[in-house]
C-alpha positions, 0 to 999 in steps of 0.5 A: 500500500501506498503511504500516502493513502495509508496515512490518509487512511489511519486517519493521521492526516485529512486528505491525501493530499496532505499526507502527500505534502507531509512525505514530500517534507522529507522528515518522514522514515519508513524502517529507518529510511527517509522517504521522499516519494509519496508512492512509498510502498509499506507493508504489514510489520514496517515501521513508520516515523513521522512529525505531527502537530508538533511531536514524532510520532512513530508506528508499527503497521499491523494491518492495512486498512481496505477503507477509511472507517472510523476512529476506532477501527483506524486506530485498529490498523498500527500501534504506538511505539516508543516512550 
């Protein structure tokens, strides 16, 4: 899956558009790695780090998500990690 529909899709960003902007900053890593492209393909087990309304926030991806459902079944699809 693309990154820019997964993070749109987890409901961290509000459009795809938006989540495209927030990739092409270069801040965001996937496993480590800066990514730059918004076709970033991620996959279950990897590990997404980014900036958002001020702090880092990264996440391990559990499942990815065939829509974009509500908060809670969102919220479904990674884990916090860290802190």
């Amino acid at each position: 899956m693309r990154l820019d529909l997964f993070l749109h899709r987890i409901r961290l960003v509000k459009s795809r558009t938006l989540a495209q902007a927030l990739i092409e900053t270069g801040y965001v890593r996937v496993d480590g790695k800066r990514i730059e492209k918004t076709s970033q393909q991620i996959e279950v087990g990897s590990v997404v780090a980014l900036p958002l309304q001020g702090q880092i926030r990264v996440l391990k991806v559990l499942v990815l998500p065939a829509r974009r459902g509500p908060p809670g079944e969102a919220r479904l699809c990674y884990e916090e990690v860290g802190d």
